[in-house]
KENUTOR-941068 format. One record per residue: residue in three letters; x, y, z of N, C-alpha, C in turn. Coordinates in pm, whole numbers, padded with zeros to 5 digits, always signed. Atoms other than C-alpha are relative to their C-alpha. Layout:
! residues N
alaXYZXYZXYZ...
//
This chain:
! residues 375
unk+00055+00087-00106+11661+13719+08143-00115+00074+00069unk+00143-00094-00036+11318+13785+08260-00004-00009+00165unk-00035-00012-00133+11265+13880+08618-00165-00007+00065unk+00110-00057-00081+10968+13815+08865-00029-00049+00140unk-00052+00010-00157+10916+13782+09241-00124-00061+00066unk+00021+00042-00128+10807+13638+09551+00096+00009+00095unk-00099-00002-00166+10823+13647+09944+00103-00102+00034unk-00064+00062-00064+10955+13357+09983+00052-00133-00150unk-00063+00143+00101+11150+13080+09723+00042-00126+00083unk-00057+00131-00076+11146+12728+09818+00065-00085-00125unk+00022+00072+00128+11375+12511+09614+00024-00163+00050unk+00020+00159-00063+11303+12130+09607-00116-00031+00058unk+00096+00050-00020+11002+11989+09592-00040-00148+00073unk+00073+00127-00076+11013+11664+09835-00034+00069+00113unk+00107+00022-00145+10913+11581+10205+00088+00161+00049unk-00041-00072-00078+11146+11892+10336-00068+00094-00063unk+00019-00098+00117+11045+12154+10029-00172+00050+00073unk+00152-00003+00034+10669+12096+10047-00062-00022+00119unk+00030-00032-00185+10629+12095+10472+00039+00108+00031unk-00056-00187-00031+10795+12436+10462-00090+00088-00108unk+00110-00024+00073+10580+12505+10183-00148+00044+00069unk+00111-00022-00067+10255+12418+10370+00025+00065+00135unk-00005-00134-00110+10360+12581+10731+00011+00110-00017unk-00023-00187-00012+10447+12917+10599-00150+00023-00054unk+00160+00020+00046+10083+12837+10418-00101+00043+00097unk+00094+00029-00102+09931+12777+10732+00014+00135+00090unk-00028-00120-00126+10062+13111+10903+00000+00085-00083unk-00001-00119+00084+09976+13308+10595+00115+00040-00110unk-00083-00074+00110+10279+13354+10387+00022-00126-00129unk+00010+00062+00071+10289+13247+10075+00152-00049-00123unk-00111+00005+00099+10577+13077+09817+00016-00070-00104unk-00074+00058+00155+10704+12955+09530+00097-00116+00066unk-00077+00099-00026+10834+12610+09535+00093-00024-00172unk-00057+00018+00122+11075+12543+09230+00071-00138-00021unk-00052+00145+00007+11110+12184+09140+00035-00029-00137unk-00072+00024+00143+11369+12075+08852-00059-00135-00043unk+00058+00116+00023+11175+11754+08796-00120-00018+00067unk+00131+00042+00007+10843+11651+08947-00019-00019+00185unk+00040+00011-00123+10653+11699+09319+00060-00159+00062unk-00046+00155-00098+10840+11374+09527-00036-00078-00117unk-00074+00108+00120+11003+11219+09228+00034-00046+00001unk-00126+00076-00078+11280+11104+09376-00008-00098+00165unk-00028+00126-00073+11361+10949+09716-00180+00021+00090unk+00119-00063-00087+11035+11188+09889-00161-00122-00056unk+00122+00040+00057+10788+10954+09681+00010-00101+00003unk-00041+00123+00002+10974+10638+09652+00014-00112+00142unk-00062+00023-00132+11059+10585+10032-00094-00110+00110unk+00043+00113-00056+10925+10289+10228-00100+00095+00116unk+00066-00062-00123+10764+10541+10498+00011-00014+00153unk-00024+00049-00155+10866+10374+10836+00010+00135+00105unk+00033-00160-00062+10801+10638+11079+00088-00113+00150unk-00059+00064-00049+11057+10448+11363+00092+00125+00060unk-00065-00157-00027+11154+10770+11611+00092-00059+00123unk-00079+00032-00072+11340+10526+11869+00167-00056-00037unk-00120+00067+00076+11626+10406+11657+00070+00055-00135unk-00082-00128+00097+11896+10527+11404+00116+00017+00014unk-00095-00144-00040+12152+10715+11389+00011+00097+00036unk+00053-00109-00114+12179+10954+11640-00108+00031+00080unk+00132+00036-00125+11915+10809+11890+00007-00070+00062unk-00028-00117-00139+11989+10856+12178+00082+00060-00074unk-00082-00129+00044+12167+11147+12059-00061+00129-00071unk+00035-00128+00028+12130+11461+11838-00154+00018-00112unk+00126+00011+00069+11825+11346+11647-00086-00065+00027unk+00118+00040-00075+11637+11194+11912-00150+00114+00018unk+00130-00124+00027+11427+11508+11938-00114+00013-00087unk+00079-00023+00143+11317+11591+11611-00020-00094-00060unk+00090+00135+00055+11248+11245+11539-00134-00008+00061unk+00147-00005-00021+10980+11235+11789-00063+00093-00041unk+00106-00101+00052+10864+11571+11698-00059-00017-00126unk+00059+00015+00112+10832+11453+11362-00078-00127-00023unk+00061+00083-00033+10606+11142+11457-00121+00056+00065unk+00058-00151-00084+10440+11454+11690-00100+00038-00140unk+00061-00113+00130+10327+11629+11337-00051-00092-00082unk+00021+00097+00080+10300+11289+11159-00187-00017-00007unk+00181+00022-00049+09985+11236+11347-00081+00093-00060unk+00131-00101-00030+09851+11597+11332-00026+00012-00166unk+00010-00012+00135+09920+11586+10952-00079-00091-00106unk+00113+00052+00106+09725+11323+10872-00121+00035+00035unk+00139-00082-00008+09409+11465+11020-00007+00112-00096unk+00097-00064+00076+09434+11754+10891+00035+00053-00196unk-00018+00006+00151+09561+11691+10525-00095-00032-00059unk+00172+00054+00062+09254+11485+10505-00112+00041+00001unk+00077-00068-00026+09026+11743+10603+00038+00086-00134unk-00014-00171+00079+09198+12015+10364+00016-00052-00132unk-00081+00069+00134+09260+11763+10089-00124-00094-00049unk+00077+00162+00063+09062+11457+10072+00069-00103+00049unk-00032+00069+00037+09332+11285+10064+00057-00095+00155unk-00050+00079-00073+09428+10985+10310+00160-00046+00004unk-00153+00009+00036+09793+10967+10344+00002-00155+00088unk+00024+00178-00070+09759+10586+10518+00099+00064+00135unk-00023+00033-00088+09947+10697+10820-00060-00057+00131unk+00004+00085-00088+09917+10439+11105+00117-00018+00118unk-00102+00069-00119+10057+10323+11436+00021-00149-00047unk-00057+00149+00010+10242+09980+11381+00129-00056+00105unk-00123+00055-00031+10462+09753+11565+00059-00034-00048unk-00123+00063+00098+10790+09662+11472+00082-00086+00122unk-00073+00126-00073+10987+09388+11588+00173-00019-00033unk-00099+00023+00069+11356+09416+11542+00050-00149+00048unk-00045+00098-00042+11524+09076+11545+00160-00013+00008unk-00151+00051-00034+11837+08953+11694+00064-00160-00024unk-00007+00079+00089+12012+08668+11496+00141-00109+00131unk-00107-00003-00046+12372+08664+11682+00026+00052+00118unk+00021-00024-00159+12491+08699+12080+00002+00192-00042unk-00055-00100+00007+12628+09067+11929-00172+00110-00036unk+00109-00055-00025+12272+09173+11802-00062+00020+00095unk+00135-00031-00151+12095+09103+12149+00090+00036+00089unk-00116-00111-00085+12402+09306+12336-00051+00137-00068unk-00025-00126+00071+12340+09593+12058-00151+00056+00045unk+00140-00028-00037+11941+09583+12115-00049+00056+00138unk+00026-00015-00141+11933+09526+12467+00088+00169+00077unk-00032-00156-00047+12151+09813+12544-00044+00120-00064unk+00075-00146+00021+11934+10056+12400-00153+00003+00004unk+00108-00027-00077+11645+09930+12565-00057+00118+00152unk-00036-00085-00103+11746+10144+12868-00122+00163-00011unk+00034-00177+00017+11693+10485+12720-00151-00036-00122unk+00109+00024+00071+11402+10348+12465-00138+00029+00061unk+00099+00032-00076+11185+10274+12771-00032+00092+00084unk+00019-00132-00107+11193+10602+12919-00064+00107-00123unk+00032-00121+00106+11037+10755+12598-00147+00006+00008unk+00179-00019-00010+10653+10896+12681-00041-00056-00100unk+00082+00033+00126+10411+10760+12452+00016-00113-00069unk-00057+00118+00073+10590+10417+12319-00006-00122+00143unk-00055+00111-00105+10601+10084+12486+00078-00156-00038unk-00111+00080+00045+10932+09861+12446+00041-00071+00103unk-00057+00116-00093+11002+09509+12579+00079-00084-00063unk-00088+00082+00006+11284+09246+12535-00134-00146-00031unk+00055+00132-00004+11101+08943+12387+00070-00124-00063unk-00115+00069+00043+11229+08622+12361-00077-00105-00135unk+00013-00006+00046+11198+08422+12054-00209-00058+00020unk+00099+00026+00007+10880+08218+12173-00135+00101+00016unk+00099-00113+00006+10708+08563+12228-00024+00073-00117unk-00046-00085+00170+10832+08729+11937-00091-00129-00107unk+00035+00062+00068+10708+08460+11757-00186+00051+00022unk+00150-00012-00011+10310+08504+11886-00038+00142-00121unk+00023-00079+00043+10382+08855+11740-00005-00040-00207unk+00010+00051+00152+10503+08730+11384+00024-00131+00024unk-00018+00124+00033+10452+08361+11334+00103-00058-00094unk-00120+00056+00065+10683+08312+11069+00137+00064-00001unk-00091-00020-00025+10965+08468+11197+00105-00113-00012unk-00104+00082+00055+11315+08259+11126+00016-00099+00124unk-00025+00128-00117+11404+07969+11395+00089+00028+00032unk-00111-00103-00051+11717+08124+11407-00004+00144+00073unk+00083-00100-00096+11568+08437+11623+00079-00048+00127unk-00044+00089-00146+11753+08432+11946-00115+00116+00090unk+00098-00092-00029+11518+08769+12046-00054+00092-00084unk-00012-00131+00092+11378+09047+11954-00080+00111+00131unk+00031-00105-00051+11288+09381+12053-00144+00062-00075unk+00137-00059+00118+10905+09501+12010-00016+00177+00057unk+00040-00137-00008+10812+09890+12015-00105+00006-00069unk+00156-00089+00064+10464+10033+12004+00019+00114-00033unk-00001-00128-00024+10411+10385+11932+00079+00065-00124unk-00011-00050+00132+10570+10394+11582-00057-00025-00092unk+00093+00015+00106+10412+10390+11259+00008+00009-00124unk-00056-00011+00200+10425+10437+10847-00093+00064-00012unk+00138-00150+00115+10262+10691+10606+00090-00026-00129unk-00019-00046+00158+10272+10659+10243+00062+00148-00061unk-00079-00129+00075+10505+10893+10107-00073+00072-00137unk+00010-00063+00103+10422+10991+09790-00141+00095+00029unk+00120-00043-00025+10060+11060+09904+00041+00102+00108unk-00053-00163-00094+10205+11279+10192+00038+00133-00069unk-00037-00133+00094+10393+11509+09946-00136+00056-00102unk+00093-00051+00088+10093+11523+09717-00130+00051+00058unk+00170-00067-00071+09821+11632+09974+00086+00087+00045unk-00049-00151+00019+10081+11906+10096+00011+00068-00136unk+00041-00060+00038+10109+12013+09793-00101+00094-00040unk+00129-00042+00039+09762+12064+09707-00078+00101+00104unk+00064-00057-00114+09691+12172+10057+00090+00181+00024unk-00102-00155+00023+09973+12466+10035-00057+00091-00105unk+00049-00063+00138+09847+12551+09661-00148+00091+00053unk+00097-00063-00018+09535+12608+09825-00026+00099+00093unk-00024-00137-00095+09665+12847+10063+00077+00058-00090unk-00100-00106+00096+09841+13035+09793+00150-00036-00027unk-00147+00048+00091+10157+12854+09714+00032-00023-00137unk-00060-00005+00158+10299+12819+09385+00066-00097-00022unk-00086+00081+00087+10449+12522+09232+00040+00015-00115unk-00061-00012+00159+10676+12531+08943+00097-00043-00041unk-00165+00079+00059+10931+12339+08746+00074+00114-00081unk-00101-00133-00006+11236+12518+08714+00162-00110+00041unk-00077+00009-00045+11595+12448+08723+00098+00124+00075unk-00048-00076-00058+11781+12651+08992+00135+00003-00012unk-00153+00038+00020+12142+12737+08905+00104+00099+00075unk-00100-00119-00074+12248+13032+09188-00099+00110+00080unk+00054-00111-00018+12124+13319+09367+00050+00122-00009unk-00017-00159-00010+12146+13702+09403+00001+00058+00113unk+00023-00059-00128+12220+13859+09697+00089+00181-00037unk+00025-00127-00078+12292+14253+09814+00034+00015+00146unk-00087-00059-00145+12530+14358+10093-00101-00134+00105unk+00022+00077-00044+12453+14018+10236-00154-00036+00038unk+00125+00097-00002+12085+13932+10196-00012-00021-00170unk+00037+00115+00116+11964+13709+09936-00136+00105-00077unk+00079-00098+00099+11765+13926+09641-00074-00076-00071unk+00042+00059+00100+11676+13677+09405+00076-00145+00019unk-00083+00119+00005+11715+13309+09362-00017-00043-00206unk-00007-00051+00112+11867+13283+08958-00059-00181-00085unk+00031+00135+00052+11696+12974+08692+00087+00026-00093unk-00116-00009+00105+11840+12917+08392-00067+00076-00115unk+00027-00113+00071+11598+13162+08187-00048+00126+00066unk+00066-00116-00038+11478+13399+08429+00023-00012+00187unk-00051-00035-00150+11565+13531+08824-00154+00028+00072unk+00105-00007-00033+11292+13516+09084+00010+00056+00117unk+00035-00053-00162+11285+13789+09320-00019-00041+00107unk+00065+00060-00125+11262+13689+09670+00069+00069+00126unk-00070-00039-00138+11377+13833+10066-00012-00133+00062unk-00050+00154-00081+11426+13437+10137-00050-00095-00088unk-00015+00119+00091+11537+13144+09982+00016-00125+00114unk-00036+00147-00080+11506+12790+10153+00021-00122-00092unk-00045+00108+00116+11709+12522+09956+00042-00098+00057unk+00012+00115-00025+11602+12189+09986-00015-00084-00099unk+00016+00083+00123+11741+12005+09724+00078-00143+00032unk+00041+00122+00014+11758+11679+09876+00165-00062-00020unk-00123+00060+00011+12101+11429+09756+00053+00118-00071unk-00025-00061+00081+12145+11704+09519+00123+00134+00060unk-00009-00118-00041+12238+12002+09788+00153+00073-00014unk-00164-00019+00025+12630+11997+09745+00002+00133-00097unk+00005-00079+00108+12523+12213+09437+00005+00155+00063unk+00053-00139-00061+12398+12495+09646+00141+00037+00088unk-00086-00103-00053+12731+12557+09805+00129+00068-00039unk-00068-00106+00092+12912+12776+09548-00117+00100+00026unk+00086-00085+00019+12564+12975+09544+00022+00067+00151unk-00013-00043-00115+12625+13027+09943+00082+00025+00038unk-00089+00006+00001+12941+13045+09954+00044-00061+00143unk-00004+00104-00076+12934+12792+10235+00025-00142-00049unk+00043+00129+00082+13008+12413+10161-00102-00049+00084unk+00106+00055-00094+12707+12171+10230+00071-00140-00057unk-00063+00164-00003+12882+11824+10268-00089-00112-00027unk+00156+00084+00020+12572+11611+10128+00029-00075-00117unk-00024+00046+00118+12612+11340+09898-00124-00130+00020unk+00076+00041+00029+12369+11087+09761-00020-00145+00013unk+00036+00178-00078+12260+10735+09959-00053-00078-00078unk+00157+00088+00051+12097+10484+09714-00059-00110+00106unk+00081+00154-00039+11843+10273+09834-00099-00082-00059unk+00068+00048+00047+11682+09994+09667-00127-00079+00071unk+00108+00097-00073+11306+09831+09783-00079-00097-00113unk+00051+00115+00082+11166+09531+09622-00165-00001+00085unk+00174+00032-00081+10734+09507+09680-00017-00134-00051unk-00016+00125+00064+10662+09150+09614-00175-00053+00087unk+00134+00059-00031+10335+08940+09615+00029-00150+00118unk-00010+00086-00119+10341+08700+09918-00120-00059+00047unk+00126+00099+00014+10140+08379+09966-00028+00054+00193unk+00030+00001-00159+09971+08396+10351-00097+00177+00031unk+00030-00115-00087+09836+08633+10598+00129+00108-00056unk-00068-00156+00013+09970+09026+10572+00086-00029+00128unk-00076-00029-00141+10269+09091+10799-00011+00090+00076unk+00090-00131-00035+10125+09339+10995+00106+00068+00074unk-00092-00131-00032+10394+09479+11170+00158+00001-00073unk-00171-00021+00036+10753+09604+11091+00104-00122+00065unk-00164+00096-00010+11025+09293+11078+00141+00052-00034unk-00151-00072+00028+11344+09464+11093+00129-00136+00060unk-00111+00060-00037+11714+09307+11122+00089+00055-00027unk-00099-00097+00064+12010+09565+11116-00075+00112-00052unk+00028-00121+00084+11950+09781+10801-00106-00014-00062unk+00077+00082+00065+11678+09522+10656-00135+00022+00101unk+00180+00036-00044+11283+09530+10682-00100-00034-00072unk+00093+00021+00053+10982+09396+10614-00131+00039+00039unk+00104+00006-00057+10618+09450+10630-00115+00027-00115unk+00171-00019+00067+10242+09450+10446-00017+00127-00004unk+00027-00088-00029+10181+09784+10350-00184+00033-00033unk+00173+00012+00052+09788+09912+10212-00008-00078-00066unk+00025+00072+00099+09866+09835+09895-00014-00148-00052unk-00004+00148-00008+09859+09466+09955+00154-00115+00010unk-00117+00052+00052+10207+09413+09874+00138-00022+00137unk-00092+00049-00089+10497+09273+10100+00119+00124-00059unk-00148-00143+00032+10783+09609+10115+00147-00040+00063unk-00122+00019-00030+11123+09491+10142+00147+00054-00005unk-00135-00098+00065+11482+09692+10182+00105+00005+00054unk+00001-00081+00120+11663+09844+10169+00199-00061-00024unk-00131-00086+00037+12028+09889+10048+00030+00129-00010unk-00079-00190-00047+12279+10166+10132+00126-00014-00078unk-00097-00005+00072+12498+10195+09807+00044+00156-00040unk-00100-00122+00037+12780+10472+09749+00042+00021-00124unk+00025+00023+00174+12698+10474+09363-00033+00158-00054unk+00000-00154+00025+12698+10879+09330-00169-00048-00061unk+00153-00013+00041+12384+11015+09157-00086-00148-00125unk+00089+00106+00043+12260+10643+08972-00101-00036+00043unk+00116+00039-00073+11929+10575+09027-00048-00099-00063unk+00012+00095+00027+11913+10276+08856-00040-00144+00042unk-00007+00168-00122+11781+09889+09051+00080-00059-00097unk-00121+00142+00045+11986+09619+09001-00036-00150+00045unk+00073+00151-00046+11926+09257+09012+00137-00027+00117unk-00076+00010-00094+12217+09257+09277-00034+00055+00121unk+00114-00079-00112+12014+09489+09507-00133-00148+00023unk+00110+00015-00009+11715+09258+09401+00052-00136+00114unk-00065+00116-00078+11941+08943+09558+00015+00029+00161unk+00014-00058-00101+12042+09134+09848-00118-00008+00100unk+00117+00000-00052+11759+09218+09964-00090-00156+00033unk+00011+00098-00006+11623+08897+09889+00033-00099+00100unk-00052+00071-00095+11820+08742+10080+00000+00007+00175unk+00039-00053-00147+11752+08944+10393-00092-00036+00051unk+00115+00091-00007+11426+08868+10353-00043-00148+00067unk+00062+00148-00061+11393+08497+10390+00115-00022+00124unk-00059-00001-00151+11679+08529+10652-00085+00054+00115unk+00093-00052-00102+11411+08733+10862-00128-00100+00022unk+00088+00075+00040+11151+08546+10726-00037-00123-00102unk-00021+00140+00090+11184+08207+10524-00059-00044-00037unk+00087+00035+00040+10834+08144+10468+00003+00090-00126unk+00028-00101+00122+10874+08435+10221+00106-00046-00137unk-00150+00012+00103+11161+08265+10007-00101-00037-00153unk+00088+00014+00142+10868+08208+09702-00090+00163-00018unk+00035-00128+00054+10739+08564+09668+00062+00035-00120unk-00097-00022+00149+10779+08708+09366-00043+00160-00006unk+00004-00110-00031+10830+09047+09295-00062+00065-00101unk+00060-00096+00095+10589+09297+09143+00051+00134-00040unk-00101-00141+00087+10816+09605+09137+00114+00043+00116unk-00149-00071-00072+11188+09736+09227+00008+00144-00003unk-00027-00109-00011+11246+10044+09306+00143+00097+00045unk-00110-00122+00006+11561+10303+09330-00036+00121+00051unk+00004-00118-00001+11604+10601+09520+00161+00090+00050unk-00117-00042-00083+11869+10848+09665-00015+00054+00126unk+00043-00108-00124+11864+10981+09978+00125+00094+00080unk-00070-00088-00064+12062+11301+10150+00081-00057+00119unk-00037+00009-00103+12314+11205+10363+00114+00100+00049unk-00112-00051-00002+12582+11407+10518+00114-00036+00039unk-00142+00018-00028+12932+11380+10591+00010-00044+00144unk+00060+00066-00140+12848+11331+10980-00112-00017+00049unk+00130+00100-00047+12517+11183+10951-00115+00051+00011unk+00129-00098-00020+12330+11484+11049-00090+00047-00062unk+00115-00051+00044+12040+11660+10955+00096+00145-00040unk-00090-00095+00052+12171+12005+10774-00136+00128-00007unk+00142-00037-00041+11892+12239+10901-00006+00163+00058unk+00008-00127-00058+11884+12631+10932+00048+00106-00047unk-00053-00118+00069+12034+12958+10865+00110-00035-00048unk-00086-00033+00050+12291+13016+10605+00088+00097+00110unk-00041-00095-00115+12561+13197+10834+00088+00079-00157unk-00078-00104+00144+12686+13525+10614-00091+00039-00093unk+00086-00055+00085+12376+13586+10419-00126-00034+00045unk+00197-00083-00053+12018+13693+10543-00075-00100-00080unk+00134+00027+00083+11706+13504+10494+00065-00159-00097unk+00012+00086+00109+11870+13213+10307-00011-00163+00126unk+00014+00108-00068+11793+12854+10472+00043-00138-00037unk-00014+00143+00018+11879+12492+10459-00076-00125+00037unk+00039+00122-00075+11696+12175+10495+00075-00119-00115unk-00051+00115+00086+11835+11850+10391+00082-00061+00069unk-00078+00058-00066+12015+11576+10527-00116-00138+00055unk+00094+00083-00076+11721+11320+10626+00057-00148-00022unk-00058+00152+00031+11925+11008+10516-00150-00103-00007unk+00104+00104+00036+11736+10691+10561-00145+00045+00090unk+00101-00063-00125+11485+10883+10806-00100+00186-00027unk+00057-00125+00041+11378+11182+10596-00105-00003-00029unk+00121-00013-00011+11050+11105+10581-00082+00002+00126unk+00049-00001-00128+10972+11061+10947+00074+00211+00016unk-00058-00116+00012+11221+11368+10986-00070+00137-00084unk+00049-00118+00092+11047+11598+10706-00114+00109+00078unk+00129-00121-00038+10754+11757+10900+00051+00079+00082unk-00087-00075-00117+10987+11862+11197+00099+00110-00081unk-00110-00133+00107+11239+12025+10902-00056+00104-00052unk+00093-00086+00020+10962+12181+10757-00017+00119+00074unk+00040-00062-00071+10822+12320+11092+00112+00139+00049unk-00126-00134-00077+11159+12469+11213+00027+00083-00124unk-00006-00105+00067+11219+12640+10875-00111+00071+00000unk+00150-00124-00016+10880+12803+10877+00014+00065+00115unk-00023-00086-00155+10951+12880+11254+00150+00105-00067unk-00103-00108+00013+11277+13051+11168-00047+00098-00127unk+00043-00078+00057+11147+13228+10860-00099+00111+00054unk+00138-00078-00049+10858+13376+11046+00080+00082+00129unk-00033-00059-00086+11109+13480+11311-00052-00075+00186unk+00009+00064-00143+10980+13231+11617+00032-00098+00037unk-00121+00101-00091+11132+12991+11837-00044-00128-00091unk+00059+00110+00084+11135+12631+11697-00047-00068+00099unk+00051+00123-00135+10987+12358+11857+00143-00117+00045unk-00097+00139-00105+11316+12147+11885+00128+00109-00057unk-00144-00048+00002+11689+12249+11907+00064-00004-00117unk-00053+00004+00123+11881+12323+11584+00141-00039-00002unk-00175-00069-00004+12261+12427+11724+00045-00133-00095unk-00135+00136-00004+12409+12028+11619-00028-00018-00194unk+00029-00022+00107+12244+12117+11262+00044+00099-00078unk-00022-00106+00081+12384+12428+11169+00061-00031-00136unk-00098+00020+00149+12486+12451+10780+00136+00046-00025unk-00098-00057-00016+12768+12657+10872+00153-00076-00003unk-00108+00062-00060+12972+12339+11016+00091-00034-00014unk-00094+00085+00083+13122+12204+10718+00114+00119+00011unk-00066-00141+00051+13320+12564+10674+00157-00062+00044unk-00108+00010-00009+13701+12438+10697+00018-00130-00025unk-00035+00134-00024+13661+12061+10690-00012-00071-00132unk-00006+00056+00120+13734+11855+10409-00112-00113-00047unk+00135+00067+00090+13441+11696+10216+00056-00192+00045
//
């Protein structure tokens, strides 16, 4: 087995991999990313982009933070990707409109207008349907309200990962396909992270492998409780005006993205690693659709899509030091929100690698947590 090194090993090449990638870039240090398949292949490339930092899971709560911060970086990243790149990653500010169907939706909405409306930088009002309507005209008749928020926005995924890459490469990073099957450590720091023909030196490993990460905890001898979310989106050609902002309902959204095309989604199936669409997804969905919007019930669809996405066992983000071995890191866990989430995961592993404070709080992230609790 052949042996050769770097400072730093990143493994997993999506939105978490390749933002920790470019910050350690940006502050001079340089690494090796090791991707077993292809730069944001998977969910990092596939992912609808909704950049939506008031709502979720765990907001108000433990991922209110680092959602905005990662809306915070969203911005600064598309300036200057496009400066160091070329490349336009389409992020935008957009409104979104969630709608309330049932008395139980506009109880669920309205009470988290409260804490919404106290968030700098956004502005969120209770509208009722004849307002909501000015915003989207063909909204459903069935609409009893909805809730609008300024101040969030979308970015093309795939194009995000592919101008960090390029933009990291050109600060001295390294991309390389590789399957990762363990590391090497030495009276508790991490020596080497091991492939399956050859070991790659390193004094820090950050493993961000995405639905996949469960793998990595035999190599840490930590468990990481992470198993794999599908979600399916249907893009479909749609007669009329563009929907210009985000139509959400529940788990369901719609909206016009560049590419011309109407983005519809998602599903949240517990189908282990299949990444397969399904014309049962395509129904689904479907059906959400003209429930939001009913003028849309003749679209037809130009392409389905499949992805997985990281979720964990309690929801969280999985974000920081390995506890028991030096230098080794975690990102992963972004569920349906790991693309808004990715620049902030990024930032704090580059902050903790480099040894300085992060910009947002980690403690409710530690990887440590799972350590006694049953999967």
């Amino acid at each position: 087995m052949t042996r050769t090194s770097a400072d730093v090993v990143i493994v997993g090449g999506g939105i978490a991999g390749m933002t920790t990638a470019y910050y350690l870039a940006k502050s001079g240090v340089s690494s090796v990313v090791v991707e077993r398949d292809a730069i944001g292949s998977h969910a990092s490339g596939f992912a609808y982009g909704g950049l939506s930092p008031l709502s979720g899971f765990g907001i108000p709560g433990p991922l209110a933070e680092i959602a905005q911060d990662g809306m915070r970086l969203h911005g600064d990243l598309s300036q200057s990707l496009l400066e160091e790149t070329g490349i336009d990653v389409d992020f935008r500010l957009r409104v979104s409109l969630a709608l309330a169907f049932t008395e139980a939706d506009v109880r669920r909405l309205q009470a988290a207008l409260t804490w919404q409306q106290k968030q700098p930088g956004y502005a969120v009002r209770w509208l009722d349907v004849a307002e909501a309507r000015r915003v989207e005209p063909r909204i459903s008749d069935e609409t009893l309200g909805a809730t609008l928020i300024e101040g969030g926005g979308a970015v093309e995924p795939y194009r995000l990962v592919l101008a960090l890459t390029r933009a990291a490469e050109a600060l001295g990073a390294t991309v390389r396909h590789g399957r990762v099957t363990g590391l090497r450590s030495e009276s508790g720091r991490v020596t080497g992270v091991v492939l399956e023909r050859e070991v790659l030196s390193c004094a820090t490993a950050v493993l961000a492998l995405g639905p996949w990460s469960a793998e990595a905890s035999g190599w840490i001898g930590v468990p990481i409780h992470v198993r794999p979310l599908k979600g399916q989106i249907l893009r479909l050609q749609a007669a009329g005006p563009p929907v210009e902002c985000s139509v959400g309902w529940r788990h369901n959204y719609a909206t016009t993205k560049t590419d011309g095309l109407l983005w519809a989604g998602t599903t949240e199936e517990e189908v282990g690693f299949d990444e397969e669409s399904t014309l049962a997804a395509r129904d689904e969905i479907g059906a959400a659709l003209v429930t939001m919007l009913p003028a849309m019930a003749d679209a037809q669809v130009a392409q389905q899509t499949a992805c997985l996405r990281p979720v964990a066992s309690d929801g969280l983000l999985v974000l920081g030091r390995v506890p028991g071995l030096d230098h080794v890191y975690v990102a992963t866990g972004g569920a349906r929100k790991g693309i808004l989430y990715g620049p902030a995961m990024g930032h704090a592993i580059a902050d903790l690698v480099l040894r300085r404070g992060t910009r947002t709080a980690l403690d409710a992230f530690a990887p440590g947590r799972f350590a006694g609790v049953r999967a």
